[in-house]
C-alpha positions in Angstrom: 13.5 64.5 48.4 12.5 61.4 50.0 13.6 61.0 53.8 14.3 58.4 55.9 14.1 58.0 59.6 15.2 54.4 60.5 18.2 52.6 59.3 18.4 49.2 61.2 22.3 48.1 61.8 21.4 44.6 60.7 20.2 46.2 57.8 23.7 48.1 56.9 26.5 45.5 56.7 30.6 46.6 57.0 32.4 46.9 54.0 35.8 46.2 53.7 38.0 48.9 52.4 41.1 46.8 52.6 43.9 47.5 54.9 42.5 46.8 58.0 39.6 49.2 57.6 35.6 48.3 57.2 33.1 51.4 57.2 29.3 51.2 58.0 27.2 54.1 56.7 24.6 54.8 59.8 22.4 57.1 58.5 22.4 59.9 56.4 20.2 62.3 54.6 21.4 65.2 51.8 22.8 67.4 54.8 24.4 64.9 56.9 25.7 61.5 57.6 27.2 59.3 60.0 29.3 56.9 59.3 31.2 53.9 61.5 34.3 53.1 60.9 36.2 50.0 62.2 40.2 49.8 62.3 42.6 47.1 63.3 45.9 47.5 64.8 48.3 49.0 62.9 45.7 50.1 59.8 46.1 53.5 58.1 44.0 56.0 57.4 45.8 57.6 54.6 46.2 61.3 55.0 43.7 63.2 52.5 41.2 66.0 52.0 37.7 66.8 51.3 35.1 69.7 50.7 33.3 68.7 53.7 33.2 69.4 57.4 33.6 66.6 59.5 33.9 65.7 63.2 34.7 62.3 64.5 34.3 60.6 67.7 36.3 58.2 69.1 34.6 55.2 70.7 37.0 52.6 71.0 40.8 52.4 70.6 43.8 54.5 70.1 44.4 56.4 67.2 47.4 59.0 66.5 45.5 61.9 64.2 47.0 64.1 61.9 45.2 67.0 60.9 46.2 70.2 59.2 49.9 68.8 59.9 49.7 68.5 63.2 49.7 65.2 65.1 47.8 64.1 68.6 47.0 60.7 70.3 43.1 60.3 70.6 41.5 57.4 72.8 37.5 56.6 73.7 35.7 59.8 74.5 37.8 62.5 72.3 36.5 63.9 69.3 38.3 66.1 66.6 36.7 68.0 64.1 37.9 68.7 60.3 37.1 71.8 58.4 36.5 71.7 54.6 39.6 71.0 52.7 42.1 70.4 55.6 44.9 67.8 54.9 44.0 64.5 57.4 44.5 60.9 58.5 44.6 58.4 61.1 46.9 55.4 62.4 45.4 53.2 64.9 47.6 52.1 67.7 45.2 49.8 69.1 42.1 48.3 67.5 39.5 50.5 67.6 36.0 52.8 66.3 35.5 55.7 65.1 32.2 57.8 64.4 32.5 60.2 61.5 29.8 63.1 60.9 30.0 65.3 57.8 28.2 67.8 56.2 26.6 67.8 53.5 26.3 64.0 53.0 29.3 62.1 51.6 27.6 60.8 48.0 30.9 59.2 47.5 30.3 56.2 50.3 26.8 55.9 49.0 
């Protein structure tokens, strides 16, 4: 397994995922990643599911959050976390970023 230990922002450029929505993959490694992702106003993160934990960070904005069908209002400094397989999704009330960490790595956004 080859690691790596540095992964320079200027290096890692947004995509666009459409909708509103770019994502920046931070760093990662088999186990775990970190990932940035950028909303406007009004963009949806459609409600879905995946094998892998995740907690995510707020650092800018308001969101509303559903998870496991249940629905809360998240600004800068609150965090949620995800457990493998539980239904979720996000709309942004005000232009914001988010910091997603899962476990094991997400091969899908490589």
């Amino acid at each position: 397994m080859s690691i790596t230990n540095y992964f320079p922002g200027s290096e890692r450029p947004l995509e666009d995922l459409g909708g509103g929505i770019r994502r920046r993959v931070t760093a990662h490694s088999d186990n775990l990643m970190c990932v940035e992702v950028h909303f406007e106003k009004g963009a949806v993160g459609a409600l879905h599911w995946h094998p892998h934990e995740q907690i995510t960070y707020v650092l800018s904005g308001k969101f509303e959050f559903e998870i496991g069908g249940a629905r809360k209002l998240l600004v800068a400094g609150d965090s949620t976390y995800k457990q493998p397989d539980i239904e979720h999704g996000a709309v942004c009330l005000e232009a914001g970023v988010l910091l997603d960490i899962f476990t094991p790595c997400r091969q899908d956004f490589l």
